[in-house]
C-alpha positions in Angstrom: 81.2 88.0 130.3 82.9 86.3 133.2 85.1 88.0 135.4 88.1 86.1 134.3 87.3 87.1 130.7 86.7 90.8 132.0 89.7 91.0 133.9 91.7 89.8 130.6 90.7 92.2 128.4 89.9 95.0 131.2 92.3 94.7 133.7 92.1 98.9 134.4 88.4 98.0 135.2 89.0 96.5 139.1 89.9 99.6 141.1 92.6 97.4 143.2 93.5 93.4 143.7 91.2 93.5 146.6 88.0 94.6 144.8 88.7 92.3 141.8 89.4 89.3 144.2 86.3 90.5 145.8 84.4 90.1 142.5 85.4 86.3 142.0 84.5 85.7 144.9 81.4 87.0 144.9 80.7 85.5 141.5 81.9 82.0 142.8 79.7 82.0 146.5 80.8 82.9 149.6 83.5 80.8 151.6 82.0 79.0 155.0 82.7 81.9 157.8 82.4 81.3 161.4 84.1 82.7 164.5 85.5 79.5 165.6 87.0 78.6 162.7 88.6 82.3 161.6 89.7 81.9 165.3 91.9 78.4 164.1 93.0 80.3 160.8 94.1 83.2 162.8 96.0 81.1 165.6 97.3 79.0 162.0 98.5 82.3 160.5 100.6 83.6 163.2 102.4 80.1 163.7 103.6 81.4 160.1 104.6 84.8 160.3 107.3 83.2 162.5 108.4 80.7 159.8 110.8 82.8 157.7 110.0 83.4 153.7 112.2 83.3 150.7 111.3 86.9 150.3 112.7 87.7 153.7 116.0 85.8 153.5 116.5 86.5 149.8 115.2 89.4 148.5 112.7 90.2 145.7 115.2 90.3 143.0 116.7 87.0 144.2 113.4 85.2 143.9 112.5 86.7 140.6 116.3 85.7 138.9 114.8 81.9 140.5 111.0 82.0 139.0 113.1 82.9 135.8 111.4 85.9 134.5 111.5 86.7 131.4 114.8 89.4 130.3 113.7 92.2 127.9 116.9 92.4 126.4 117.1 88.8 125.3 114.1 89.3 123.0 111.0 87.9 122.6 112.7 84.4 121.7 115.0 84.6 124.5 113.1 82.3 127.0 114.8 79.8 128.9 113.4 76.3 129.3 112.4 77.2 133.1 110.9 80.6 131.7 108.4 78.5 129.6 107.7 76.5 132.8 106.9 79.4 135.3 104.9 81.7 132.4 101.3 80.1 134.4 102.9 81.5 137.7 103.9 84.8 135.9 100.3 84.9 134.5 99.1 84.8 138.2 102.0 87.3 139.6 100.8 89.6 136.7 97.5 89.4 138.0 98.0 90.3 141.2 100.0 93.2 140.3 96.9 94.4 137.9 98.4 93.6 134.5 96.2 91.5 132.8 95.9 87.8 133.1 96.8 88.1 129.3 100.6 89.7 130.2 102.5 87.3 132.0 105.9 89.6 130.9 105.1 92.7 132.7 105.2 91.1 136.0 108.3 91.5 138.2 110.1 92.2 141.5 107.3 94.8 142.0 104.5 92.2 141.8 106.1 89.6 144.2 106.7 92.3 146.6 103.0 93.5 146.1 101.9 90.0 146.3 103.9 89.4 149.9 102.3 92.4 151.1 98.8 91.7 150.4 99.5 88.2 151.3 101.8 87.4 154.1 101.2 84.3 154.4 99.6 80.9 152.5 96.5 81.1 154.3 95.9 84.9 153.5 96.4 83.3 149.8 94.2 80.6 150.5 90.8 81.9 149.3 91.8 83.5 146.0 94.0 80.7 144.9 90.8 78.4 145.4 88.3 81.0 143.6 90.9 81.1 140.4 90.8 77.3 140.2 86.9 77.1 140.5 86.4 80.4 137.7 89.1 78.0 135.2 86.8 75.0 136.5 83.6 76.9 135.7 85.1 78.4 132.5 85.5 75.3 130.3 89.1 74.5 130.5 90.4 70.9 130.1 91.3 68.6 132.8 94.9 69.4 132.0 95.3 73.2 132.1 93.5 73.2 135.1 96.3 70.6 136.6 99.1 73.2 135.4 97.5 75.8 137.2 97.2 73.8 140.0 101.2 73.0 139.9 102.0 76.4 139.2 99.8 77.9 141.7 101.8 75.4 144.0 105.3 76.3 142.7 104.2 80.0 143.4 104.3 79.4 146.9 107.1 77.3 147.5 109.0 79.9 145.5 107.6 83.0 147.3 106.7 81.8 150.7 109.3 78.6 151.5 109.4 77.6 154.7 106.4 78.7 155.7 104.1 77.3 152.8 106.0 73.9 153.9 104.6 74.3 157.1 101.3 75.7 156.1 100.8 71.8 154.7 101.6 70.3 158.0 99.1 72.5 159.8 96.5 73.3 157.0 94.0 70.7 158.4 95.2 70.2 162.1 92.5 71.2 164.9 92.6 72.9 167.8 93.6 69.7 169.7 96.0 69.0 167.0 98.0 72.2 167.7 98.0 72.1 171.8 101.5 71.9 171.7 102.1 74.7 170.2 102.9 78.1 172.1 100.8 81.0 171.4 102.7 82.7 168.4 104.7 86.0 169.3 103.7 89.0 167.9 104.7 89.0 164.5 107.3 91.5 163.7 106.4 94.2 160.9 109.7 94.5 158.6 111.1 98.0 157.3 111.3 98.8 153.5 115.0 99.7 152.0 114.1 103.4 151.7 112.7 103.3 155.4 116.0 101.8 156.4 118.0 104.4 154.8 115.9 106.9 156.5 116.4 106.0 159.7 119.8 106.0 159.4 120.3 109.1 158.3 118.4 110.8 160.9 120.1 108.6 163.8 121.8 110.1 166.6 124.1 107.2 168.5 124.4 109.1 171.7 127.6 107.4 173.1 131.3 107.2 174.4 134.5 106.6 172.0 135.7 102.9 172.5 139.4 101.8 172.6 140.4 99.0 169.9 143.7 98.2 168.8 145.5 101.5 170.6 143.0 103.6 168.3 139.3 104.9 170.4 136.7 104.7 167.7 133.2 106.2 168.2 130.4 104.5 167.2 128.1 105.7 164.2 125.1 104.9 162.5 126.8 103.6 159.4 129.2 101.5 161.7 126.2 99.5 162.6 124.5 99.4 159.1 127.7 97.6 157.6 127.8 95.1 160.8 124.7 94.3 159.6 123.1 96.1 163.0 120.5 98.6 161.2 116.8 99.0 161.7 115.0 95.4 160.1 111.8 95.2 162.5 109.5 98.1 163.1 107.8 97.8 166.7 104.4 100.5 167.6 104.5 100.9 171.1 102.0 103.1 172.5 102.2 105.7 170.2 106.0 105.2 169.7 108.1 103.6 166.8 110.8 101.7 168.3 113.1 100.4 165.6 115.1 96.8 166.2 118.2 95.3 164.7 118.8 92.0 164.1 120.1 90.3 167.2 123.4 89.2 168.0 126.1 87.9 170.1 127.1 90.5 172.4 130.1 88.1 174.1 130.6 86.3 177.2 127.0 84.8 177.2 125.2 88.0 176.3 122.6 88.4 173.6 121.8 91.7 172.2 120.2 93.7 169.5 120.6 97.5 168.7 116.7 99.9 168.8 116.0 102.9 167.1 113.5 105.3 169.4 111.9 107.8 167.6 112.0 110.8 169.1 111.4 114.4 168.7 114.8 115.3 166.9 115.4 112.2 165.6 115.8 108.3 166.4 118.2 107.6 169.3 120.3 104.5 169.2 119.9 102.4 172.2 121.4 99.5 173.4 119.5 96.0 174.6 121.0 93.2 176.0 119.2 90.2 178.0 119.9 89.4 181.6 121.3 86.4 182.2 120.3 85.8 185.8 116.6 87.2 185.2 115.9 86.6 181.9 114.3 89.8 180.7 115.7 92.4 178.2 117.3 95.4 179.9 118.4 99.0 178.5 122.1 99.7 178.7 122.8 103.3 180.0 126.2 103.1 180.8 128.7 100.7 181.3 132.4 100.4 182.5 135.3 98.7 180.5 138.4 97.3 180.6 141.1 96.2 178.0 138.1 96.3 175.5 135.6 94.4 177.6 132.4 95.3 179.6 133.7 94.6 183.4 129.9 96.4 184.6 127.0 96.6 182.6 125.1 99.8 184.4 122.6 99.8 186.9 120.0 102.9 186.1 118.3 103.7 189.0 118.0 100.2 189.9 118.0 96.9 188.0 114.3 96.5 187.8 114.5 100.4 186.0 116.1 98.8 183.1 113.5 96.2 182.6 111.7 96.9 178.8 108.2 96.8 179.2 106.3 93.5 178.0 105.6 94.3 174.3 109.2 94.8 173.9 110.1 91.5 175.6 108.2 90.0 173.1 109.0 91.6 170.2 113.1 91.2 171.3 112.4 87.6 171.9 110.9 87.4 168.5 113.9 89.0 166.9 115.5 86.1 168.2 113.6 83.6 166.2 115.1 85.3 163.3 118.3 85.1 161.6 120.9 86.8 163.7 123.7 89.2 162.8 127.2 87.2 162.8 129.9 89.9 163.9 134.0 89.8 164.2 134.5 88.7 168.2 136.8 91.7 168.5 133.8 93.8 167.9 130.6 92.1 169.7 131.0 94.2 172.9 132.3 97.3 171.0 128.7 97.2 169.1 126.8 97.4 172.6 128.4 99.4 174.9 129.3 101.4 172.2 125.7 102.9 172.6 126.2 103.7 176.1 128.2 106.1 178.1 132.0 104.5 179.5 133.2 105.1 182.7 136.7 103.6 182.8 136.9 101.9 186.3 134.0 100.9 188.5 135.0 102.9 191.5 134.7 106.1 188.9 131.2 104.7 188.1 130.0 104.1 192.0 131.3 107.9 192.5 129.5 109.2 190.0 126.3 107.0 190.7 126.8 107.9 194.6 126.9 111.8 194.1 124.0 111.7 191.0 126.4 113.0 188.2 125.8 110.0 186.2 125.6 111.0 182.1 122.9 110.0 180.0 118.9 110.3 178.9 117.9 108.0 181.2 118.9 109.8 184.3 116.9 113.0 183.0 113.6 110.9 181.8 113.3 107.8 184.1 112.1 108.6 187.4 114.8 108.7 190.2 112.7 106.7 192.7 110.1 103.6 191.9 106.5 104.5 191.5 106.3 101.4 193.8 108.4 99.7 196.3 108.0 96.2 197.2 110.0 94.8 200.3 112.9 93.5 200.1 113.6 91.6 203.2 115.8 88.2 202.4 118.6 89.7 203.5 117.0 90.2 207.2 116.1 86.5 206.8 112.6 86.8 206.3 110.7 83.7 205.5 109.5 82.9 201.8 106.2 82.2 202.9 106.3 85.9 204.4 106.4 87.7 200.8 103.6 89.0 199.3 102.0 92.5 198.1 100.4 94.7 200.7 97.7 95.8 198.4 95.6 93.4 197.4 94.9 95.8 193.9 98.2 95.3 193.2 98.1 91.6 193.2 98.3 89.6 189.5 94.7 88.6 188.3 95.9 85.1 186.6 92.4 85.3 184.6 94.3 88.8 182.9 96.6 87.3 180.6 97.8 89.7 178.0 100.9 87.8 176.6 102.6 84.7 176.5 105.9 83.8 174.7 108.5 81.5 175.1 112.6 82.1 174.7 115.5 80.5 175.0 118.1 81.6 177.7 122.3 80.8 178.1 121.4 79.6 182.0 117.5 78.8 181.9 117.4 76.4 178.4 113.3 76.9 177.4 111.8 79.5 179.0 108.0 80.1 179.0 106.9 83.9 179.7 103.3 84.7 181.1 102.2 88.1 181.5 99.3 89.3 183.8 97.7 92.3 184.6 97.2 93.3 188.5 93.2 93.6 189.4 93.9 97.5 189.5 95.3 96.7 186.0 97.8 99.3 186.6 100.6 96.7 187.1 101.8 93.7 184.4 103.8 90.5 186.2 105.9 89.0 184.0 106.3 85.1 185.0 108.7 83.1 183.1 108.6 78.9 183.5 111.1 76.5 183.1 110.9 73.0 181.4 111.0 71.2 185.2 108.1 73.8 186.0 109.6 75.9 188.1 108.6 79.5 188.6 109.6 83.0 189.0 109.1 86.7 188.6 111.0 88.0 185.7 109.8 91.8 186.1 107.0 94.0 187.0 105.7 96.6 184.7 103.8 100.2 185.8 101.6 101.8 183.1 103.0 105.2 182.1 104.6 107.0 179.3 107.6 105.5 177.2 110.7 107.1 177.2 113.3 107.8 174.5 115.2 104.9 176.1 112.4 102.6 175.2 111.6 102.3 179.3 108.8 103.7 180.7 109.0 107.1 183.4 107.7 105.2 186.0 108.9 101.3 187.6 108.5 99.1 190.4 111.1 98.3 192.7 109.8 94.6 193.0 112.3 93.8 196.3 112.4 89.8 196.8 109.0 89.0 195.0 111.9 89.3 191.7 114.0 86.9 193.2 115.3 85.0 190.2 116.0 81.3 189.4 119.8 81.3 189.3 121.3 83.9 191.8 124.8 85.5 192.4 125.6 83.5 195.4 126.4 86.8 197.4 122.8 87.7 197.0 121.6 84.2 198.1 121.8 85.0 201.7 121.6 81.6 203.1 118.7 80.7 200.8 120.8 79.2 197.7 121.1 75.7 197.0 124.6 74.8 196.8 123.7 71.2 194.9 122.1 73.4 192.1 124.7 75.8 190.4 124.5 76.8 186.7 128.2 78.6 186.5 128.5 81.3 188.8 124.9 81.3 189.7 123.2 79.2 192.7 119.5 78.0 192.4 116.9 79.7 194.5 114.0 77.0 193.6 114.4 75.0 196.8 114.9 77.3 199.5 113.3 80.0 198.3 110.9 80.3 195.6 109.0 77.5 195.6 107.2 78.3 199.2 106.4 82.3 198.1 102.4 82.0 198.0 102.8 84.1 194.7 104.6 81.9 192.7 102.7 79.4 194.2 99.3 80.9 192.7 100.7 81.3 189.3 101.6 77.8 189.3 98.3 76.7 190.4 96.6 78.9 187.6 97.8 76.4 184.9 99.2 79.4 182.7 
């Protein structure tokens, strides 16, 4: 008896989908497997976890109503025209979701979503659609079913993955070469179930100040940010700790954002993230003052560089990004982020309170009050460019340690490439960030240590002027800004500055 006809009549007899796919394919030969080539498929692959899916966009019940599954309340002679059509890809969905190959009707929302899982992608389905053909093949059927397995096999996937089986036949056979212009794939982002979703929610703590809309102060919950459409969507395992991300979103006045849920011993903590505009890289918003409604100060921890998320969460924000992002009302958009944080209603009651160390909030009682390390910070004395470097040669970036490369887009930058390295010690990570003319800088500089319930590490660097950024506040130029290269209220630092720092001359010389 063949597997297929084994499977029909015995589908209880495979322990799971994995062991019966197992069996065809052990009863059809193995598949050609080589590092080289698993090393293509799994570059391929994560091109396609950033395409987005019908699944993802839709829903499971959205993409079932489309398929056309069959209603048990119409009756047995209640199939649609398009039923009849799809009952080879519900013979296959029923498969997968251990039915029987011999009951198309039983499959539903809970074999798509079982299908998704096991296969994320078209190449993960790649091999067992191949072995079902070759069984049919070996198994006697005509020319023609085999063809309507073929198309329904192929309707399967445009239904179920969308976007990203279209791209999956752009790519299938492209080689290494072919795909040099592509950028290394960001991590890809692991999304949360409904039920985790509720979860989280209900055992969220958003530790912030009320907010003053429309003469009213309203304080920011949990539930305020699931109907905006701000809950938990992308799970993120950092080091031992689940950091939970909203979709992102317009935060106002140039600002993207997106709201994260740190697990922590009583709870998850809402925190909020926002991206630099001047540097680039995501930051942690502790505090924050306002006025009529609008964020006039976005807080500076201990220092700027202590608000700096470490790499993985970079890249897993920047990845948010790719996704669809959370449209809210404008009267809201800054509401929704410094919501999160702790108001201080005038900035000379913030610089008080920062001066004398009464500042409110986690991060002041987890984050250490001083950098681990403390680079020099000497542009303001009018030291030369040429002059910056790091004193210990340890802690200088080993460009043959890459450990992550993304790109972004940024309001001031356009297309930004990010490199990450590690030190030789390996205790530090530089984070370099390109743009498209090729010029160079240090976004941030990350110090291995324990993550916080901010989502920052307890320890940071204090990188001084090795994280002088592109674009500059022209107050903190000090004579090395170049006044024929302003992006709004910013004034380039290429020129002048950056481009003769033996550093960021290295990097550049690396070819990363």
């Amino acid at each position: 008896m063949s597997f297929l006809e084994k499977f029909r009549k015995e589908p209880e007899a495979a322990e799971n989908i994995g062991n019966a796919w197992q069996e065809m394919a052990d009863e059809v030969g193995e598949f050609e497997d080589n590092e080289e080539k698993n090393a293509l498929l799994d570059f391929k692959r994560g091109l396609l976890l950033r395409t987005k899916t019908e699944l993802e966009t839709e829903g499971a019940e959205e993409v079932n109503k489309r398929i056309g599954f069959y209603d048990p309340t119409k009756g047995s002679n209640g199939l649609s025209d398009r039923e009849v059509e799809s009952r080879h890809e519900r013979k296959i969905l029923a498969m997968m979701a251990g039915k029987g190959f011999d009951k198309p009707l039983s499959a539903g929302v809970g074999a798509i979503e079982s299908f998704a899982e096991r296969y994320p992608t078209p190449i993960d389905f790649e091999e067992p659609s191949a072995n079902l053909i070759r069984i049919l093949e070996n198994s006697g059927n005509s020319k023609k079913k085999i063809e309507e397995y073929e198309t329904a096999l192929h309707n399967l996937q445009i239904h179920i993955y969308g976007q990203r089986y279209t791209e999956w036949q752009k790519i299938k056979n492209a080689t290494k070469e072919d795909l040099a212009d592509y950028e290394r794939p960001k991590e890809a982002l692991r999304f949360y179930s409904n039920e985790e979703k509720r979860e989280i929610i209900e055992d969220t703590e958003v530790d912030g100040n009320a907010w003053e809309m429309g003469g009213q102060e309203l304080v920011l919950t949990s539930d305020i940010l699931r109907r905006e459409g701000l809950g938990p969507e992308f799970k993120v395992d950092f080091e031992g700790t689940e950091i939970g991300l909203s979709k992102a979103f317009d935060a106002g006045f140039g600002y993207k954002a997106a709201i994260g849920y740190v697990k922590a011993d009583d709870g998850y903590k809402v925190r909020g993230y926002y991206r630099s505009k001047s540097s680039g890289m995501w930051r942690y918003l502790p505090d924050c003052v306002v006025r009529d409604g609008r964020i006039v100060l976005y807080g500076k921890g201990r220092a700027e560089e202590s608000l700096n998320l470490p790499p993985k969460m970079q890249e897993a924000l920047d990845g948010v990004l790719d996704q669809e992002e959370a449209v809210v009302a404008d009267n809201k958009k800054q509401f929704l982020l410094g919501g999160t944080a702790k108001r201080y209603n005038s900035e000379g009651e913030y610089r008080m309170k920062r001066l004398t160390g009464a500042l409110r909030g986690d991060l002041y009682k987890e984050v250490d009050s001083r950098p681990t390390i403390e680079f020099s910070s000497m542009m303001e004395d009018g030291w030369r460019p040429e002059d910056v470097r790091v004193d210990n040669p340890e802690q200088e970036p080993d460009f043959s340690k890459l450990v992550a490369e993304y790109s972004t887009e940024s309001e001031i930058y356009g297309h930004l490439k990010s490199r990450c390295v590690k030190s030789r010690d390996g205790i530090l990570t530089y984070t370099f960030m390109k743009d498209e003319q090729g010029r160079a800088f240090v976004g941030g500089i990350d110090i291995a240590s324990e993550i916080t319930s901010t989502g920052l590490r307890k320890h940071w660097v204090h990188g001084g002027d090795l994280e002088t950024p592109l674009y500059e506040y022209s107050s903190q130029a000090h004579g090395f800004g170049d006044i024929n290269d302003r992006r709004g209220g910013y004034v380039g630092m290429w020129r002048k500055y950056l481009s003769k720092i033996p550093m960021i001359r290295r990097f550049l010389e690396s070819g990363l």
